[in-house]
C-alpha positions in Angstrom: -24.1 96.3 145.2 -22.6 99.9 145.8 -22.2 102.6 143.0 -18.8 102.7 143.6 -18.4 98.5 142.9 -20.1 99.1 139.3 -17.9 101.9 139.0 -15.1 100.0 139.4 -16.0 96.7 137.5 -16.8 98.9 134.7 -13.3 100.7 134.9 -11.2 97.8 135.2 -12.9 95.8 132.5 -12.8 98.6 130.1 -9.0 100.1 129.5 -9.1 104.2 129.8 -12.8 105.0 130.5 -13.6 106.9 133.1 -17.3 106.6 134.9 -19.5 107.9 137.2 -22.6 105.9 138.5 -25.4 106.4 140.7 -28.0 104.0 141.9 -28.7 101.6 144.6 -29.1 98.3 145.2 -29.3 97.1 142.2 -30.3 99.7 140.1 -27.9 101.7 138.8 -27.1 104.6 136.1 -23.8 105.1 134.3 -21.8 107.6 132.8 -19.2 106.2 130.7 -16.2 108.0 129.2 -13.5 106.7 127.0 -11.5 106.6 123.7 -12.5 103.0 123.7 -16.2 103.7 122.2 -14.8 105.6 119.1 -16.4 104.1 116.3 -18.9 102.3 118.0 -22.6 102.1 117.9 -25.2 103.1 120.3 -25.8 99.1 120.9 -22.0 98.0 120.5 -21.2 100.8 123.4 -24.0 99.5 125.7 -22.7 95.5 125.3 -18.9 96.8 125.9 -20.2 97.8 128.9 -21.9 95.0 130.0 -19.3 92.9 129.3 -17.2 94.8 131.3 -19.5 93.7 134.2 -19.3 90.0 133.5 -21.7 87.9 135.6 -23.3 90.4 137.5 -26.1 91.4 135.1 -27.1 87.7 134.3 -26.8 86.6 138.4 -29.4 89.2 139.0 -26.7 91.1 141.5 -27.3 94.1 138.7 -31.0 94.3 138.2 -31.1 97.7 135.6 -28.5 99.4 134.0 -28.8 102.7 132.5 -25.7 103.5 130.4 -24.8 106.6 128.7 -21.4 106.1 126.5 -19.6 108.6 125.4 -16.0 109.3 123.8 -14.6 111.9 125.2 -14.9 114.5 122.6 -18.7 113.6 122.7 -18.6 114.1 126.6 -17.1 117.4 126.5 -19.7 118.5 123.9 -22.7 116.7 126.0 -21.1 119.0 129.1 -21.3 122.0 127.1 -25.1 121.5 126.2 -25.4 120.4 129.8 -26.7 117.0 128.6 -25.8 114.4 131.3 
């Protein structure tokens, strides 16, 4: 899989975010912004995600997954202490 596919699995399965991932084959990093995590846990933020991906982790096409979820207040705060 491409960055950009995960990017765009994760987007349309997760109303509002906004992300950014990096990777390759089937290792990938993600940056995960949205209104949608307010309220959540660390863990609950992580499993919306991979929901959001359905099949792909358990097939194998998504080997590792690093995700970093933030709401956007948190994101613009991260930004500003240059945390990624």
């Amino acid at each position: 899989m491409e960055p950009i596919e995960v990017q765009n699995l994760i987007e349309q399965g997760l109303s509002g975010v906004t992300a950014q991932v990096t990777g390759d084959g089937s290792h990938f990093e993600a940056t995960v912004v949205g209104e949608v995590f307010t309220g959540l846990s660390a863990v609950k933020r992580q499993q919306a995600v991979y929901s959001a991906l359905g099949d792909r982790i358990t097939s194998g096409a998504i080997h590792a997954l690093s995700i970093k979820a933030y709401t956007p207040d948190e994101w613009e705060k991260a930004r500003k202490l240059k945390i990624s």
